[in-house]
N, C-alpha and C positions, 0 to 999 in steps of 0.2 A: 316662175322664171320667165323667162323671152324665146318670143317665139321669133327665124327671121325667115325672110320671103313671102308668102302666105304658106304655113306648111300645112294646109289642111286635108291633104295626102298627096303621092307623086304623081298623078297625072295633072292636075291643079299647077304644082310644082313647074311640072316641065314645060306647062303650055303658059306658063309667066316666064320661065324663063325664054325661050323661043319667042314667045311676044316682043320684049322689051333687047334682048340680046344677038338676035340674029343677025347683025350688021353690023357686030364687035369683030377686033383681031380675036384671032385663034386665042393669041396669049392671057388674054384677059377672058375671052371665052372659061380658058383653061382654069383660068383664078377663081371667076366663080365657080366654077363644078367642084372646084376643093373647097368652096366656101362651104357650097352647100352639104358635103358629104361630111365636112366636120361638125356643120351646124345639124346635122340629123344625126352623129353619133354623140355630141353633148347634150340633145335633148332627152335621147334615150335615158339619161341619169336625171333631167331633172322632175321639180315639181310642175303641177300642170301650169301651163304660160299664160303669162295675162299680159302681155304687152308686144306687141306685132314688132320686128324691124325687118324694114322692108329696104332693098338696096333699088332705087329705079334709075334710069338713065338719064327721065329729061327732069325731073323734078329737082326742087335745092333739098339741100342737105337739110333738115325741121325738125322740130316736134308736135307732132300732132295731140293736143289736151283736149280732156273733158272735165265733166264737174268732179268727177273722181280722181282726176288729175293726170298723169301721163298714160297716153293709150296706143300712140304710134309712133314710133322712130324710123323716118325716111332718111337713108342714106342716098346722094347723088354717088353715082358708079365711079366717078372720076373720084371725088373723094374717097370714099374705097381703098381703089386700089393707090392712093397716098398713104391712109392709114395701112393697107397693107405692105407696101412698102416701106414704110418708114417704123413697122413695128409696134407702133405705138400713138395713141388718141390725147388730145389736150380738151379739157373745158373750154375753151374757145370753139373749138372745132364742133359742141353740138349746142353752140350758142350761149355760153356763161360769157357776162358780161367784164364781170372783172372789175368793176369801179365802184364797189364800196356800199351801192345803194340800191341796186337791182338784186330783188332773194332771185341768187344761183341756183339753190339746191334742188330743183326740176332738173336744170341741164349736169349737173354733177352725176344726179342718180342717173339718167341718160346715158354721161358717159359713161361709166359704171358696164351698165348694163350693155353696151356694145363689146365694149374691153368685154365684160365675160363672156359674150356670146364666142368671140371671134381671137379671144386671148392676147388681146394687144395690151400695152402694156396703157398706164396713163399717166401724164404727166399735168401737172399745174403749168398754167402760164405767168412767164415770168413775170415778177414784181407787181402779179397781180393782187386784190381784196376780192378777193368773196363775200357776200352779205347771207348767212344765214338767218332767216326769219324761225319765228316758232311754230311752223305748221308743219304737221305731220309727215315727212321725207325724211326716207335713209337710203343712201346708196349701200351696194353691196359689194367687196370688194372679192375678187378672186385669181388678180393680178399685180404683179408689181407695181408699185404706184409711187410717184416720186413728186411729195407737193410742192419740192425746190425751195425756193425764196418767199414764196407764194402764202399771205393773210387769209386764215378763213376768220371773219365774227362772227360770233355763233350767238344769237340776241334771245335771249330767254326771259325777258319780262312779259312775253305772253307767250305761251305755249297751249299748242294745243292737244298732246299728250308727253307729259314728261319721262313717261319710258321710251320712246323711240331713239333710239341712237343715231349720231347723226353717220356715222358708219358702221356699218357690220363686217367683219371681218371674217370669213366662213370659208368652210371646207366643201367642195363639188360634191364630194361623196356623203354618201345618205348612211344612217347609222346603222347597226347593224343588231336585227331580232335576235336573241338569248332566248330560247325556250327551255334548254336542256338542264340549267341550273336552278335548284331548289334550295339549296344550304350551302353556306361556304363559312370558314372557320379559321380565326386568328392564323395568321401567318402560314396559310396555306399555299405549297410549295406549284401544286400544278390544278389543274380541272379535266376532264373529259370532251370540254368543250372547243372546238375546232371552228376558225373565223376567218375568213378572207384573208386576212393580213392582221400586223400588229396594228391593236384596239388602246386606247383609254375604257376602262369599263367604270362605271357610273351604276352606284346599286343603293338601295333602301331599304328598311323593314319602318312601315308604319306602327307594330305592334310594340316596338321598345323606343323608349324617348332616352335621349340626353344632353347637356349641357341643360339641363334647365335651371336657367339664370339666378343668380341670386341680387337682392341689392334693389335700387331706384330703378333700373330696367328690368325688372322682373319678371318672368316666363313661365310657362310652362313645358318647356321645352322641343327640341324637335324630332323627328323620326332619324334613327338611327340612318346616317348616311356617309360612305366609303368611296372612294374610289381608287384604281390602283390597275396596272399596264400589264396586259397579257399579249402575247404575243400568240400566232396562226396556230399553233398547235396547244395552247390551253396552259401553258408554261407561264407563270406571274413573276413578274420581276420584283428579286430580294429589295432591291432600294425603293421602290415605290409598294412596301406586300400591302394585303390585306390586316385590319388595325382590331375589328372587332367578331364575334362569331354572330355569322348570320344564320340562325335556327328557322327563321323566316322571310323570306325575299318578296318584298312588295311591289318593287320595280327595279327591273337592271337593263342597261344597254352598253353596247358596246360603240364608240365612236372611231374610224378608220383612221390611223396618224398618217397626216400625210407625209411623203419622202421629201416632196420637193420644196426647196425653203420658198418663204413668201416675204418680200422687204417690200416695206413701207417706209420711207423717206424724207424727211425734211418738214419744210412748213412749220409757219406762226398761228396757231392758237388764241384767239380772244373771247374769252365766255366776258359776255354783260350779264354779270347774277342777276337768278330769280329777285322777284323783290315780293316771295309770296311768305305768308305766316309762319312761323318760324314752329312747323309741326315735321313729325318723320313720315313725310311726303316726299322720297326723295328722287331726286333727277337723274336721268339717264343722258343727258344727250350728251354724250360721248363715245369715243372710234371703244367697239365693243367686237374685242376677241375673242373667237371660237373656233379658230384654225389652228391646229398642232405644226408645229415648224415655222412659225411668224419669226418674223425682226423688225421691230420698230426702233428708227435712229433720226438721230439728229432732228425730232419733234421736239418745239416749245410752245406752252402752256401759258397764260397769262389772264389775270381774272382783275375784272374791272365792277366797278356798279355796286359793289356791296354797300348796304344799309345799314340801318337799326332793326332789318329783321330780314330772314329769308330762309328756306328750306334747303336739307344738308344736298350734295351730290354722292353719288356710288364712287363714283373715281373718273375721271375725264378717260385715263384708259383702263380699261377693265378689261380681265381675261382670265378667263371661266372654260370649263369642259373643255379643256384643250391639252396635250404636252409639249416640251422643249420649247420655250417664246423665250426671245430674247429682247430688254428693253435696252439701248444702248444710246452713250452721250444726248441724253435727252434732259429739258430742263422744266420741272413741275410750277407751279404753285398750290401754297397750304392755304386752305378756306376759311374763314372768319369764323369764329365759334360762337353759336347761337343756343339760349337756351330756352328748354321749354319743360312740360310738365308728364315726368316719367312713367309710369306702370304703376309703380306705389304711392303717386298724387302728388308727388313732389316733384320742386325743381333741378333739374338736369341738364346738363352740356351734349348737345349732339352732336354726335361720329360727322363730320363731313369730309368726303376726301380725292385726292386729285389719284391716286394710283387702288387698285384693288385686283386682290388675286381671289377668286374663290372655286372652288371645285378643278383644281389645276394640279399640274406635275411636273417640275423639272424647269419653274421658273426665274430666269436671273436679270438683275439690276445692276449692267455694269456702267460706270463714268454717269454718272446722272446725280442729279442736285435741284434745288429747288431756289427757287426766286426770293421769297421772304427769310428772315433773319430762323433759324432754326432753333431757337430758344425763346424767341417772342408767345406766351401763351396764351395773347388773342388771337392766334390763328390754330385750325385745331392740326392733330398731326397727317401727317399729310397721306402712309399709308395704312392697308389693313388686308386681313384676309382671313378665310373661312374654307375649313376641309378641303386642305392643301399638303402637297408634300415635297421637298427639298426645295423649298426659297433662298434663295441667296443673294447677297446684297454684293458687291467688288469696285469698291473710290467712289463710294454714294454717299451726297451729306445731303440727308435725312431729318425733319424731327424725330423720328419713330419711324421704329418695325412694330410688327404688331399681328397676331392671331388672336380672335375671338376664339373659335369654334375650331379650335387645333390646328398644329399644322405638325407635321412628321418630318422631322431632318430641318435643319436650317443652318444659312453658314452669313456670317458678317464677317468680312475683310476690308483691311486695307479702307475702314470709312469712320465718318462722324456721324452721332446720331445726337440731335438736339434734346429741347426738354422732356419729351417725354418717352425719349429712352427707349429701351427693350420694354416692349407686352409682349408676357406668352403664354400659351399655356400648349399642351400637348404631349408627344412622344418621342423617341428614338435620339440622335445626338443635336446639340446646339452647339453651334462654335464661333465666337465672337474673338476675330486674330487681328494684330494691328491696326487696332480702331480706337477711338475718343468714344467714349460714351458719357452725355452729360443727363443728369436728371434725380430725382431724388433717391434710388437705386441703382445700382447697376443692371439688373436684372425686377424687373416686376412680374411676378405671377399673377396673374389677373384673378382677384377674388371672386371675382363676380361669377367664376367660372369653377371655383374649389382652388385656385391655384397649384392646379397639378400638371406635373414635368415628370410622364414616365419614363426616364430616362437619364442622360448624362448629357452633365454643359463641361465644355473643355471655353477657360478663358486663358489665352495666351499673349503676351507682348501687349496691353491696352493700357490707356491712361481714364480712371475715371474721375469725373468732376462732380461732386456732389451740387445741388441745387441751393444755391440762396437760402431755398424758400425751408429746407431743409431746418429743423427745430430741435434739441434735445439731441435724437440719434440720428445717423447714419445709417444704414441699412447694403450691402452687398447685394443680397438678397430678399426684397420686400415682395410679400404677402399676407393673406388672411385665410382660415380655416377654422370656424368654432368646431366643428364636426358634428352639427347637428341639423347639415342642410342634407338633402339629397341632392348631388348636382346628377345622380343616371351614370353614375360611373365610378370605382374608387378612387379616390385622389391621392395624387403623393408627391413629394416633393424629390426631387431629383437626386437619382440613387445614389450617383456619385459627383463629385466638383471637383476640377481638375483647375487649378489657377498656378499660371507659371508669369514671373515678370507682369506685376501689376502694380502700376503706380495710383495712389489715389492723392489728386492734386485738390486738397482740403482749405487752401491758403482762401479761399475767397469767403469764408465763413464768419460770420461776424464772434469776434471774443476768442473762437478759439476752445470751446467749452463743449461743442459735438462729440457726443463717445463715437465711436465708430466700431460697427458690429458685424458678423460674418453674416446672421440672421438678424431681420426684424425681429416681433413680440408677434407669430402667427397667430397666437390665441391667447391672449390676456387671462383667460378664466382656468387654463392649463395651469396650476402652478401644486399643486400633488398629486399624490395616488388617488385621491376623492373622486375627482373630475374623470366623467366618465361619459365615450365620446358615441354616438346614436350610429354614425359614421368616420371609421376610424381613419384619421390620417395616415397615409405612410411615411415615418420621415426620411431624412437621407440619412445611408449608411457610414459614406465617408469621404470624409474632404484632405485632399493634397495641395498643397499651397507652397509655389516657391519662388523666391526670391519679392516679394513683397515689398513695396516701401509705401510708406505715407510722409505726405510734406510737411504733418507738425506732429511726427514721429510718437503719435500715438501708438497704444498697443491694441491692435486688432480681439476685441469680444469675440465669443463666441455670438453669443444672443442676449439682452436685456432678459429674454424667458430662459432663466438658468435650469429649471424642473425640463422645459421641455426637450433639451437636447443635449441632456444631462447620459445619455449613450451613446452622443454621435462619436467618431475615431478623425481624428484631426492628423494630418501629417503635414509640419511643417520643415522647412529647409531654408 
């Protein structure tokens, strides 16, 4: 973190400040002494400081560099107490130029680091450009920050490490030791364990693998990992619980949620793509969330420079170990799809993407959209996520939702999602309520992953459009399951279907010749008693379906696999 004054202890202290301040008014006398008493109780929490800010009276307001790059930040006194009167620090104010060609991101991370020290807020200057270069800089944000009207390009054709993000988004408070817990167990209601305040807890067992992939990205899977909200007294919240039984705990922590909201504001967005080999090498430089209580509004995204080749990105914003973030009226761009050569030797489309949630709780995407046509599929889909729980989407046009590696609870309202639809796979309720869904499903289970949905999809009031590209069947529900893979987990297919007012708008189909089916063909080699599965499917128990229409008044199949869901209980109305 930052150190300001010389704190190298209080006699040091006081005989700088009595140097340089004894021929100040009282008032400002008094400013600083609250400067410094707040700046000695925020240091108390942080990591050890590597960067001086020093406030002096005759000197200008600078940045002091080394070869290691920012080493000292001199505030002029008078400056100060401007910033301290007015609240709040601009990039101008510790020397960002603003015009397009000078890399800012020295004086950005500067301001940054004063704003945290001293908790002023920051602001972009108006109608300024930012020129972000690829050298190693991230600010740290722990303040409201409002980029306004305000251009950053963010130039990635040379980078000098592609995980650094060009923001970090983080919480004051340090995480919190877990010693007491040694097992924890499906859907357990409380713990023994006693914590400062309500926690995100964040756990593992290295000893049991799962999701292990199946398909052209092939895996061997990964260590069992959960997370899920307890509050100060060991009490686990039912909507976010516990998903798996941990007989052994490899690593857990608890991260502190913060109270106080954190808004981030405004600002234009320009990544110039990587233009590097087109391998899953992928890019970080993007505002990267790890603060519980964020709101990010009114950000747009805009992606220029792509090639004939270039490595995928994680998501421009990402937000990871955190809960309640809010994205709101913000507008994305989807990343060009690049392919290369998968796990099993073969050629493959890489995940590249402008939005990603992973190891998060209690994430929502309200009034947000994205720049390129939502059905074009040279651009790939634009979100994803991984060991997450209640995502919700509310007036977002979307290519795609989407969980890899599960997600628990999820709700789409009120949106459209382009060609590539619903991916899911995971647990507890899915609810997808006056929405467009376009793509060759309505719902895709993601094989790759066993296509399993332990739980219940309610679809209510939606229109679906079946894809073009769509051939022979129709599919409601498309996935795959031979039941001869191990994915680390048992797989099923969603217990109950609950479909109320569903239109399937079929008119764009060439001929007219599409069966249209409740279920895909999950396993072609299913078709009698012979077939006999290493790993048994679960299938779904029961489907209610009402008011239904289709536009060339076909009759809704069950399944082309007549043997395999030759017990399902169908309620229609």
């Amino acid at each position: 973190m930052f150190k300001s004054v010389e704190s190298d202890g209080p006699l040091k202290l006081v005989l700088f400040i009595f140097h340089n301040y004894i021929r100040i008014p009282m008032r400002n006398l008094f400013l600083l002494l609250i400067l410094f008493f707040r700046t000695t109780l925020l240091n108390a929490q942080s990591d050890p400081m590597s960067v001086e800010i020093i406030i002096n009276k005759t000197q200008k307001t600078q940045l002091m560099l080394d070869g290691e790059g920012l080493e000292k930040i001199i505030i002029n006194q008078k400056d100060w107490l401007q910033f301290e009167n007015d609240g709040f620090i601009k990039y101008s104010d510790l020397g960002a130029t603003g015009d397009g060609v000078t890399d800012d991101m020295i004086f950005i991370k500067a301001t940054h680091a004063v704003a945290n020290e001293y908790e002023f807020a920051v602001k972009a200057d108006d109608g300024a450009l930012y020129y972000i270069s690829g050298k190693e800089n991230s600010a740290v944000i722990h303040t409201d920050t409002d980029f306004g009207n305000a251009t950053f390009l963010i130039d990635d054709v040379a980078v000098e490490n592609i995980n650094t993000p060009i923001f970090k988004v983080r919480s004051r408070m340090n995480p919190v030791t877990i010693s007491g817990l040694n097992q924890l167990k499906k859907n357990q209601k409380i713990t023994s364990q006693l914590l400062p305040e309500a926690c995100i807890v964040a756990t593992s067992d290295d000893k049991v693998k799962r999701y292990i992939r199946y398909g052209l990205n092939q895996n061997k899977g990964r260590s069992q990992t959960d997370i899920f909200l307890m509050d100060k007294n060991g009490k686990i919240d039912s909507l976010a619980p516990i998903i798996w039984d941990f007989d052994h705990i490899s690593e857990i922590t608890a991260l502190p949620i913060d109270q106080k909201k954190l808004i981030i504001n405004g600002g234009k967005f320009i990544t110039i793509s990587n233009q590097a080999p087109s391998k899953y090498t992928y890019y970080s430089r993007n505002i990267d969330i790890r603060r519980s209580n964020s709101v990010i509004q009114n950000l747009k995204h805009f992606i220029k420079g792509e090639g004939e080749h270039g490595a995928p990105y994680r998501g421009f914003i990402s937000i990871s170990d955190c809960s309640n973030v809010l994205v709101k009226d913000c507008i994305m761009t989807g990343h060009k799809t690049y392919r290369t050569i998968g796990a099993a030797g073969k050629p493959v489309f890489m995940g590249s993407y402008d939005l990603s949630v992973s190891r998060a709780i209690n994430i929502s995407f309200v009034n947000c959209r994205q720049t390129n046509d939502i059905n074009d599929n040279s651009y790939w889909g634009l979100f994803a996520s991984n060991y997450s729980k209640n995502i919700s989407f509310d007036h977002c046009v979307f290519s795609r939702f989407d969980a890899h590696m599960g997600v628990y609870n999820a709700t789409i309202r009120n949106s459209t999602l382009g060609y590539m639809g619903i991916n899911a796979i995971g647990s507890g309720k899915f609810v997808v309520e006056n929405s467009t869904i376009y793509g060759r499903s309505l719902v895709n289970l993601r094989q790759d992953y066993g296509s399993t949905w332990e739980g219940t999809f309610l679809i209510k009031n939606c229109v679906f459009v079946p894809s073009k590209r769509n051939s022979g069947s129709v599919s409601l529900f498309s996935g795959a399951n031979s039941g001869m893979h191990d994915f680390g987990y048992t797989c099923h297919m969603p217990k109950n279907i609950i479909i109320e007012q569903l239109h399937i708008d079929d008119s764009n189909l060439e001929g007219g010749n599409n069966s249209i089916s409740l279920f895909a063909n999950f396993n072609p080699k299913m078709i009698n008693e012979n077939f006999k599965e290493d790993f048994p499917y679960i299938r779904t128990q029961k489907v209610t379906i009402k008011d239904l229409t289709i536009y060339s008044n076909q009759k809704l199949k069950v399944s082309e696999n007549q043997f395999m869901f030759k017990d399902l209980k169908i309620t229609m109305d």
